[in-house]
PDB file of N, CA, C and O in Angstrom:
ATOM      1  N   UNK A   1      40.922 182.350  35.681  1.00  0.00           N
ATOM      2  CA  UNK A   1      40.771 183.084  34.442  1.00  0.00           C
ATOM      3  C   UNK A   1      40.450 184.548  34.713  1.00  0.00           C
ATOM      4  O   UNK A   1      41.061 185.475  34.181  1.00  0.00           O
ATOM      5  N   UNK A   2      39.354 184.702  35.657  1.00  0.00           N
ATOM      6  CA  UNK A   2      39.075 186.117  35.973  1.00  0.00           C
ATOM      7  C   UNK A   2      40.729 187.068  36.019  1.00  0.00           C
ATOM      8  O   UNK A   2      41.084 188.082  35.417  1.00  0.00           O
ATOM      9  N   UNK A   3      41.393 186.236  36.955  1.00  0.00           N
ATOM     10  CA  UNK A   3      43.006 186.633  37.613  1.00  0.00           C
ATOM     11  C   UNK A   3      43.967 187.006  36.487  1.00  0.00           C
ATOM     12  O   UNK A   3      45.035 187.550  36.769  1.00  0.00           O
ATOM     13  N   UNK A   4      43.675 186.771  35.377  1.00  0.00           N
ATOM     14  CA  UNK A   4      44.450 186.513  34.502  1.00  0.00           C
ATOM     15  C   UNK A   4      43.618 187.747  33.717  1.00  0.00           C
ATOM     16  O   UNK A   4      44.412 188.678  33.581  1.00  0.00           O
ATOM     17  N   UNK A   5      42.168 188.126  33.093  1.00  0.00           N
ATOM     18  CA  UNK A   5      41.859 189.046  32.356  1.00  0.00           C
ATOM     19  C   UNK A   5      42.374 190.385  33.283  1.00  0.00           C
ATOM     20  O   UNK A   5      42.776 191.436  32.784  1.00  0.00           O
ATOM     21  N   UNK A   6      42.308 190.211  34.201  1.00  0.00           N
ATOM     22  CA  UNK A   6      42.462 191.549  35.065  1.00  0.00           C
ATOM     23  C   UNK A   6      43.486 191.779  35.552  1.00  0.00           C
ATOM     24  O   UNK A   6      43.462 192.567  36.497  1.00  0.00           O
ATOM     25  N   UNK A   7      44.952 191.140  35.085  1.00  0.00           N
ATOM     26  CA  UNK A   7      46.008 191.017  34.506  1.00  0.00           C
ATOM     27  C   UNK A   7      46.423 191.766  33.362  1.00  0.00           C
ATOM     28  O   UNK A   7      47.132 192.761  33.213  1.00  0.00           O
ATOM     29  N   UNK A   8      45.754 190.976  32.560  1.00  0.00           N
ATOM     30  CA  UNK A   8      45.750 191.700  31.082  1.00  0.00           C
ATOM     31  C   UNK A   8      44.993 193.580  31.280  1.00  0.00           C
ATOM     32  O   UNK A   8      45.775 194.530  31.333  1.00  0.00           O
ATOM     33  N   UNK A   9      44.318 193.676  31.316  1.00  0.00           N
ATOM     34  CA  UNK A   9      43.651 195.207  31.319  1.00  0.00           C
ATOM     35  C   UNK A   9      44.835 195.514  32.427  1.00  0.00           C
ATOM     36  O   UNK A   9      45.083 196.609  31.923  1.00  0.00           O
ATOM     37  N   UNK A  10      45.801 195.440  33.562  1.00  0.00           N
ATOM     38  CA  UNK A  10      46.359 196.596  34.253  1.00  0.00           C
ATOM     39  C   UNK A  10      48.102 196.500  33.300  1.00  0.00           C
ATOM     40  O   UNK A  10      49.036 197.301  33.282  1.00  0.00           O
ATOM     41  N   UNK A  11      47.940 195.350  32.719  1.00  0.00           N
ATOM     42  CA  UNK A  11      48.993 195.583  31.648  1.00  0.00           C
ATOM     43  C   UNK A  11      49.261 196.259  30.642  1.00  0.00           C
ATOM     44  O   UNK A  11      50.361 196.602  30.207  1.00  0.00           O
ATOM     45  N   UNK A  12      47.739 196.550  30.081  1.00  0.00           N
ATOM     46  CA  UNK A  12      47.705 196.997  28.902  1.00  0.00           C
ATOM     47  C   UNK A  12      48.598 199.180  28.724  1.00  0.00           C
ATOM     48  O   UNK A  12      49.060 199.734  27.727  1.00  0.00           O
ATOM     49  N   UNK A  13      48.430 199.757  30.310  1.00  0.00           N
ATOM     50  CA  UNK A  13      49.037 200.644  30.613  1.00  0.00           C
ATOM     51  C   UNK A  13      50.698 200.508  30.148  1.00  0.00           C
ATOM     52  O   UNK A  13      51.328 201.206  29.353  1.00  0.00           O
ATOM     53  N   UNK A  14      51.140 199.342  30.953  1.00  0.00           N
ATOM     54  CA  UNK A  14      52.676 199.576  30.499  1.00  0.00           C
ATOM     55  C   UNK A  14      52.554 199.207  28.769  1.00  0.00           C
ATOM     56  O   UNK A  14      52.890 200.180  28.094  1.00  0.00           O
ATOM     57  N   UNK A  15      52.288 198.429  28.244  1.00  0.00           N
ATOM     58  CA  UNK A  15      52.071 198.162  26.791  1.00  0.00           C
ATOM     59  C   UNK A  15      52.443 199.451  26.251  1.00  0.00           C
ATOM     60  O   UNK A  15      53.536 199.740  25.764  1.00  0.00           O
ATOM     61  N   UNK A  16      51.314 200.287  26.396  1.00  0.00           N
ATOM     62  CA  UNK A  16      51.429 201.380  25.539  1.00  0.00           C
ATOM     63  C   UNK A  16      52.178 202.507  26.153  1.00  0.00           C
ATOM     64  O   UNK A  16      52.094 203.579  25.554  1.00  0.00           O
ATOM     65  N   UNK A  17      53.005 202.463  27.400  1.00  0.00           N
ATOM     66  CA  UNK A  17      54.152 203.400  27.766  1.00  0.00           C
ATOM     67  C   UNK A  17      55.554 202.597  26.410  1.00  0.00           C
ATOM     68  O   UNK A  17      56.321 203.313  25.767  1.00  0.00           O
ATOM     69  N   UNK A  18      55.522 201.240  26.322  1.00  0.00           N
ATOM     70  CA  UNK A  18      56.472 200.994  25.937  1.00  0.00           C
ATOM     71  C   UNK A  18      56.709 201.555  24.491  1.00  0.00           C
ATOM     72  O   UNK A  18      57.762 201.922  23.970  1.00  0.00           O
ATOM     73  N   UNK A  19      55.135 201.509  23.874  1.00  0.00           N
ATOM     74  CA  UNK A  19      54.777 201.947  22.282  1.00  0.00           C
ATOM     75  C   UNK A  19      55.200 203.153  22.392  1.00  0.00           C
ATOM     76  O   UNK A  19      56.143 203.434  21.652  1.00  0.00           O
ATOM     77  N   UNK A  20      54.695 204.214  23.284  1.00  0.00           N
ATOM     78  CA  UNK A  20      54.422 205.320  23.063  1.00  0.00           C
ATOM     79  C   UNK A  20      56.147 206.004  22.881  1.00  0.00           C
ATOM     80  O   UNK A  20      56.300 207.029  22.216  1.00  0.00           O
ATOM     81  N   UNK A  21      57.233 205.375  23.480  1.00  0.00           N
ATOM     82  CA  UNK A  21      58.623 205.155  23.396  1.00  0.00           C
ATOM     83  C   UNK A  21      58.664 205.111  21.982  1.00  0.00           C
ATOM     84  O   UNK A  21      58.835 206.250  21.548  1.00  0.00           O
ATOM     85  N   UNK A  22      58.551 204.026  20.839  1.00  0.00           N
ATOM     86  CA  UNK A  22      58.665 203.738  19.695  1.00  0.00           C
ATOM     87  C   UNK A  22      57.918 205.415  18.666  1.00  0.00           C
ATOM     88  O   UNK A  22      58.253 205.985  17.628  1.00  0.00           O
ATOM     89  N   UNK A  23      56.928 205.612  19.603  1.00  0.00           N
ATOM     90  CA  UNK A  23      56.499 206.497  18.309  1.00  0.00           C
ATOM     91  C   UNK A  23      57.294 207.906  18.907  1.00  0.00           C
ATOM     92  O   UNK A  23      57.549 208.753  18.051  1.00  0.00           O
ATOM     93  N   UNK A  24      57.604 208.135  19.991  1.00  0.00           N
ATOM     94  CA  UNK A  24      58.796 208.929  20.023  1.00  0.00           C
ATOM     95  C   UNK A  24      60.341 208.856  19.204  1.00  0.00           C
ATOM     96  O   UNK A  24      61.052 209.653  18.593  1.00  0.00           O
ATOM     97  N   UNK A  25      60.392 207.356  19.600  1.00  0.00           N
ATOM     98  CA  UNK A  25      62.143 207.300  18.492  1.00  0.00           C
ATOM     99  C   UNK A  25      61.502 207.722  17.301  1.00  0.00           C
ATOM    100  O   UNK A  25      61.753 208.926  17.235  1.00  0.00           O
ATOM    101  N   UNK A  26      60.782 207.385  16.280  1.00  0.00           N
ATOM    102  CA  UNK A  26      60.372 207.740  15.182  1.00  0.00           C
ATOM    103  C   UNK A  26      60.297 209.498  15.218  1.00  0.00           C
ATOM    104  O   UNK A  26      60.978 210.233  14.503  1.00  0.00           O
ATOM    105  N   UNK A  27      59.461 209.867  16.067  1.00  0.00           N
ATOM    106  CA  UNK A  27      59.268 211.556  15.705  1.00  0.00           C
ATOM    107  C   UNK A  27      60.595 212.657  15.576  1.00  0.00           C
ATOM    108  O   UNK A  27      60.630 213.819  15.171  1.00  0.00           O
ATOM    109  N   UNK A  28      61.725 211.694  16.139  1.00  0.00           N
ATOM    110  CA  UNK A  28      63.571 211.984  16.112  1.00  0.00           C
ATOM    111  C   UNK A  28      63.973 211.391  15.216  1.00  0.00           C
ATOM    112  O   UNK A  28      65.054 211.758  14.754  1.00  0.00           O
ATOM    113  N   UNK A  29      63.418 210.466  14.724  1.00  0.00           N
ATOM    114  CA  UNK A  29      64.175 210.169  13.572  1.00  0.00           C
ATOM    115  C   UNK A  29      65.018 209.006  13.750  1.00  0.00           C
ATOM    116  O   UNK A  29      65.849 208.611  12.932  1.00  0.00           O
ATOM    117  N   UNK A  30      64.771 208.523  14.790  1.00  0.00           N
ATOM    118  CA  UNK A  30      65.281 207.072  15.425  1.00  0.00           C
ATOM    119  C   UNK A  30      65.098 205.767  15.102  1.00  0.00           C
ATOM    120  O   UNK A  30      63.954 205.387  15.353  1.00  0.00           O
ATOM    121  N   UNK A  31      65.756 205.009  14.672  1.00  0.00           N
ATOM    122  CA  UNK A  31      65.624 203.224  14.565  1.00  0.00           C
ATOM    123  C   UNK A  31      64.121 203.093  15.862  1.00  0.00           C
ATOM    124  O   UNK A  31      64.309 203.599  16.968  1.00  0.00           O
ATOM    125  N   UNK A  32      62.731 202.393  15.562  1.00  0.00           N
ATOM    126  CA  UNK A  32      62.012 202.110  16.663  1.00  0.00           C
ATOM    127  C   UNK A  32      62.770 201.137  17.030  1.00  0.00           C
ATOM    128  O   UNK A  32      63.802 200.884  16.408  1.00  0.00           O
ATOM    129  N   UNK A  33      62.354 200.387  18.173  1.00  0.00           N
ATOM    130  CA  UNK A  33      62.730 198.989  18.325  1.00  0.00           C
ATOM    131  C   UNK A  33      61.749 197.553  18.237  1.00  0.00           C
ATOM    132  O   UNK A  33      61.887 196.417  18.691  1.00  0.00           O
ATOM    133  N   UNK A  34      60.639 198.268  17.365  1.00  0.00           N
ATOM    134  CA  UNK A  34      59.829 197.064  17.191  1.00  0.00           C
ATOM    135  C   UNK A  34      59.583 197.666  15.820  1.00  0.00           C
ATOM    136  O   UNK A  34      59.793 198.863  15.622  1.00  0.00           O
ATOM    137  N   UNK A  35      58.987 196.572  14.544  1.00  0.00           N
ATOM    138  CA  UNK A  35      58.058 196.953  13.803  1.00  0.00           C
ATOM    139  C   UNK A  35      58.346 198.213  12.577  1.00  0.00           C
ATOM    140  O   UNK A  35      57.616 198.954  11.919  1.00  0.00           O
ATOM    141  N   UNK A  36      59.814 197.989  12.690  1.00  0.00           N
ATOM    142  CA  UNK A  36      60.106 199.623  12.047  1.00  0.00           C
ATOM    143  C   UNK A  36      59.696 199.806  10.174  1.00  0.00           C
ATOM    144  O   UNK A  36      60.052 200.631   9.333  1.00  0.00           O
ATOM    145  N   UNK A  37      58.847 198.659  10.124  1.00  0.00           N
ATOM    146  CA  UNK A  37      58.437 198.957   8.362  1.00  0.00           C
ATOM    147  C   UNK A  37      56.943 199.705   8.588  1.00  0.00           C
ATOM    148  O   UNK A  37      56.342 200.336   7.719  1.00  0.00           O
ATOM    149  N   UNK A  38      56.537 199.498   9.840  1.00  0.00           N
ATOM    150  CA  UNK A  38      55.344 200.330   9.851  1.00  0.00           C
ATOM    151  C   UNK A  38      55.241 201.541  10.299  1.00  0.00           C
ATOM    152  O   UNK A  38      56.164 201.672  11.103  1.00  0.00           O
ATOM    153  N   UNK A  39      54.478 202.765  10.218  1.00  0.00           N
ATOM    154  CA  UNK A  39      54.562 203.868  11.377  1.00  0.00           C
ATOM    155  C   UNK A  39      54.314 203.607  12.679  1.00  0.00           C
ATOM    156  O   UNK A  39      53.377 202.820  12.809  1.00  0.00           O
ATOM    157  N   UNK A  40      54.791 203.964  13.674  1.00  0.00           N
ATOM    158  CA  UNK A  40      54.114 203.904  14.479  1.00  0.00           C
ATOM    159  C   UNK A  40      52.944 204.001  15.107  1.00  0.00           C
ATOM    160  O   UNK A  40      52.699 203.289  16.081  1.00  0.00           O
ATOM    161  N   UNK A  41      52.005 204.969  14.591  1.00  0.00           N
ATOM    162  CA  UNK A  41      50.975 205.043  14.757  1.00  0.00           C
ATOM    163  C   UNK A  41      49.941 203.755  14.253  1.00  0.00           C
ATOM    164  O   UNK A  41      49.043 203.308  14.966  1.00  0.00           O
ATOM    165  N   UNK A  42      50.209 203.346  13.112  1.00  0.00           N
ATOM    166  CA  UNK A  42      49.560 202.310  12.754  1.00  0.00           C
ATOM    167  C   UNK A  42      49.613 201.297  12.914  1.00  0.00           C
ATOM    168  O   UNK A  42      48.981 200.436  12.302  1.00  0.00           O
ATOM    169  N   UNK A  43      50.517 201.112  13.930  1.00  0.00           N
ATOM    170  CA  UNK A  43      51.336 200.003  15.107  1.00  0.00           C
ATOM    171  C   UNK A  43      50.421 199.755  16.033  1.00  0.00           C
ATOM    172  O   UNK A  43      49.997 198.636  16.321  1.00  0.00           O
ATOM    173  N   UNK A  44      49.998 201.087  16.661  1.00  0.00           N
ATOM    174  CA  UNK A  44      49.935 201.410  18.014  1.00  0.00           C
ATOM    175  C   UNK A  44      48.186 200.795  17.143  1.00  0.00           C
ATOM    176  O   UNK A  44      47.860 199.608  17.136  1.00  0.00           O
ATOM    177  N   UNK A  45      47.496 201.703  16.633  1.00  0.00           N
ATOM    178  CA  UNK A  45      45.950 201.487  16.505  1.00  0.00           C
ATOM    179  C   UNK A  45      45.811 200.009  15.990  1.00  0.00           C
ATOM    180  O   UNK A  45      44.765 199.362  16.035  1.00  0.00           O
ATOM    181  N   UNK A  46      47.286 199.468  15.383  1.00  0.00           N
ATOM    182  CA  UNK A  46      46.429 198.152  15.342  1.00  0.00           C
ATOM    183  C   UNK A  46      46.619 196.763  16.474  1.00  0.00           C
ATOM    184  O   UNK A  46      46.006 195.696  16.510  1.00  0.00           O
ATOM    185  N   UNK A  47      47.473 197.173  17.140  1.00  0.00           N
ATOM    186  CA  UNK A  47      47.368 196.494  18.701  1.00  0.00           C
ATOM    187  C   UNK A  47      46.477 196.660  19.589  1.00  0.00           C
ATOM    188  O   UNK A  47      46.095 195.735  20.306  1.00  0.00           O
ATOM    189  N   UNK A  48      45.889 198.226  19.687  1.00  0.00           N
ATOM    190  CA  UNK A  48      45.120 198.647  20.162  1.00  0.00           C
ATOM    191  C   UNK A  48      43.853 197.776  20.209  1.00  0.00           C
ATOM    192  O   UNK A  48      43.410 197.272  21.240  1.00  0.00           O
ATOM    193  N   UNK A  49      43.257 197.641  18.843  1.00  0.00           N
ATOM    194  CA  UNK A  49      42.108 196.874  18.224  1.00  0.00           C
ATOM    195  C   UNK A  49      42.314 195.735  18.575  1.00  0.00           C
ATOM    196  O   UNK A  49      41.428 195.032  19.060  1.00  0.00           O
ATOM    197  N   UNK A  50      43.377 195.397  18.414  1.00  0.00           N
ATOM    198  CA  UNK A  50      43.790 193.581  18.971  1.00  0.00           C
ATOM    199  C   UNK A  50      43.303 193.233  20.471  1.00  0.00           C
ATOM    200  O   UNK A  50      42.619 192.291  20.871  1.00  0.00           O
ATOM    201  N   UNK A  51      43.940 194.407  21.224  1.00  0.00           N
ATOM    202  CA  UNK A  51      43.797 193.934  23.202  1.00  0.00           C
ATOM    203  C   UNK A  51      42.392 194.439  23.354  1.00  0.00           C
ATOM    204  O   UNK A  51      41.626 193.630  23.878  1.00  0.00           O
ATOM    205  N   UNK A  52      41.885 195.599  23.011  1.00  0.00           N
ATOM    206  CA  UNK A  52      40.651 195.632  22.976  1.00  0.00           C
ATOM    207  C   UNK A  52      39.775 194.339  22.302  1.00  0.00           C
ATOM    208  O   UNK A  52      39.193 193.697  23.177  1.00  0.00           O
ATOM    209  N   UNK A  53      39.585 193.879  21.057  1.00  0.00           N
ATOM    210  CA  UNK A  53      38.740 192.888  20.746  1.00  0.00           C
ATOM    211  C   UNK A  53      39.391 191.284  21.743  1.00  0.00           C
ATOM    212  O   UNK A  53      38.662 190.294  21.679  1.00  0.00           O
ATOM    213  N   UNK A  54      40.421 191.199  22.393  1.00  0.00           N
ATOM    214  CA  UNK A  54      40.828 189.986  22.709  1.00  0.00           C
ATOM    215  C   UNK A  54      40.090 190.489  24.296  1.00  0.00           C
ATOM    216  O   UNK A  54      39.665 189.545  24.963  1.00  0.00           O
ATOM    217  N   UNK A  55      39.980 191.434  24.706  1.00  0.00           N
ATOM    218  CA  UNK A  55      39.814 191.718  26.293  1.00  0.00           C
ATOM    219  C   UNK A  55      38.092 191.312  26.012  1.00  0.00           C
ATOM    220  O   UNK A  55      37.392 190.483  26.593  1.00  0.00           O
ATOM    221  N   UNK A  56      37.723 192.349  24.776  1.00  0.00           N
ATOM    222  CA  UNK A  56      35.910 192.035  25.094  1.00  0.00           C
ATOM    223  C   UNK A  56      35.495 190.625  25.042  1.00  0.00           C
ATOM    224  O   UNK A  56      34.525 190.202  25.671  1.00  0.00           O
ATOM    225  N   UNK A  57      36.446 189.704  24.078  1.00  0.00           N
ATOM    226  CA  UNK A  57      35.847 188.692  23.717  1.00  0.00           C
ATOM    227  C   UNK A  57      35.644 187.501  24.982  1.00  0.00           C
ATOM    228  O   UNK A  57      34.830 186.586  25.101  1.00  0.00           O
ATOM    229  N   UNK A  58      36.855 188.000  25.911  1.00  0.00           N
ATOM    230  CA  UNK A  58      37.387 186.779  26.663  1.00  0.00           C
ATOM    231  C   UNK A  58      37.236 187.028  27.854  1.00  0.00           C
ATOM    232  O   UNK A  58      36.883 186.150  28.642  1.00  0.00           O
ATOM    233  N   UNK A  59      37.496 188.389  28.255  1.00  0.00           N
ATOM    234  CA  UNK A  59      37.021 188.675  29.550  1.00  0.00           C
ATOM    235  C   UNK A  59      35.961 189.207  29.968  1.00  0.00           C
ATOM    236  O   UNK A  59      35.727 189.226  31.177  1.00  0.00           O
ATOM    237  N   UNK A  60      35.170 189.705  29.130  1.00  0.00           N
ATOM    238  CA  UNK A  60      33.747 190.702  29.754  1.00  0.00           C
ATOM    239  C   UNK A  60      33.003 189.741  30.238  1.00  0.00           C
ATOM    240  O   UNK A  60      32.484 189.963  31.332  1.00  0.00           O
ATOM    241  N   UNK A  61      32.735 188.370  29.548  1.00  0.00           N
ATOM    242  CA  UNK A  61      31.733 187.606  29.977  1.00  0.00           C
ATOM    243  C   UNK A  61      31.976 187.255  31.175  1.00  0.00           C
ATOM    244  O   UNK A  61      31.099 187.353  32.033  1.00  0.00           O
ATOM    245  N   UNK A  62      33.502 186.668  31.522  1.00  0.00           N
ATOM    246  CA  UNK A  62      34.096 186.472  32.663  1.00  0.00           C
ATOM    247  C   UNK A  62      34.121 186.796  33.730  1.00  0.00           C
ATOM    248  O   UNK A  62      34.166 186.119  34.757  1.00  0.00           O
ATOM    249  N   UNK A  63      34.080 188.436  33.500  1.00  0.00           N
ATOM    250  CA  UNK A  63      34.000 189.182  34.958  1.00  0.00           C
ATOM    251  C   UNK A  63      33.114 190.221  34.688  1.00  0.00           C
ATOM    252  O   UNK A  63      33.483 191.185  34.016  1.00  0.00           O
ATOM    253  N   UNK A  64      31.790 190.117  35.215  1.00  0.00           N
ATOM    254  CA  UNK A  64      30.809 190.860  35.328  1.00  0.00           C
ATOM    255  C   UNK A  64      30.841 192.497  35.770  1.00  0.00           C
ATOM    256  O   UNK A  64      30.095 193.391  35.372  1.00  0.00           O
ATOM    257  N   UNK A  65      32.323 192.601  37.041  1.00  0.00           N
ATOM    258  CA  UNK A  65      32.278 193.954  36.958  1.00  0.00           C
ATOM    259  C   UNK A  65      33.174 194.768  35.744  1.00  0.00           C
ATOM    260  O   UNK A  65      33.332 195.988  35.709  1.00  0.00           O
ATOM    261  N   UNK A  66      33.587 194.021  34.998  1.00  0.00           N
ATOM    262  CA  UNK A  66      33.889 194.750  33.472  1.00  0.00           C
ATOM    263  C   UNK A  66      35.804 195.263  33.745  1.00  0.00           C
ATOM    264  O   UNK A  66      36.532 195.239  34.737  1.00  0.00           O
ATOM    265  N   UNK A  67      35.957 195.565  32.698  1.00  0.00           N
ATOM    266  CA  UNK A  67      37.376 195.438  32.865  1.00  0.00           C
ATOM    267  C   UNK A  67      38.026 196.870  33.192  1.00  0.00           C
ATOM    268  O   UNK A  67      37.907 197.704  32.295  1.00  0.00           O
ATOM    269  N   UNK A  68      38.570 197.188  34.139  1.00  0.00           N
ATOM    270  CA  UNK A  68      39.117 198.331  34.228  1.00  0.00           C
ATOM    271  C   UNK A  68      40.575 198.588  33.804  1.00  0.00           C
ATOM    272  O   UNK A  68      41.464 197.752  33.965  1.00  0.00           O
ATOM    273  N   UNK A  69      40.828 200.238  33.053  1.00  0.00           N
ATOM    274  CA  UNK A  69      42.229 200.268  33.067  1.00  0.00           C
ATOM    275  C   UNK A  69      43.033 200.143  33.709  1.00  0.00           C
ATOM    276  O   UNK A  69      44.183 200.266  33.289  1.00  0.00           O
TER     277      UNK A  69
END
């Protein structure tokens, strides 16, 4: 389990290279490719809140030295 939260946190980098793509097609004026009834931004902050509250809940206890980006 530890192997797996600390998984998740060095993933969470590409995650938001892939978003940060989407809120670019949008700032051109582009079809995103995920999610396109929402802005992007309000995409991005509410995934954000998601991997953050799923990382504290599941991994902090788990691994004592805490989760790095």
């Amino acid at each position: 389990m530890k192997y797996f939260c600390r998984k998740i946190s060095a993933m969470r980098g590409v995650l938001f290279q892939a978003l940060q793509k989407n809120v670019d097609l949008i700032a051109r004026g582009e079809q995103p490719s995920v999610y396109s009834e929402e802005s992007a931004q309000e995409y991005l902050d509410n995934l954000s809140q998601h991997y953050a509250l799923f990382i504290s809940e599941n991994c902090a206890r788990l691994d004592p030295r805490g989760i790095t980006p």
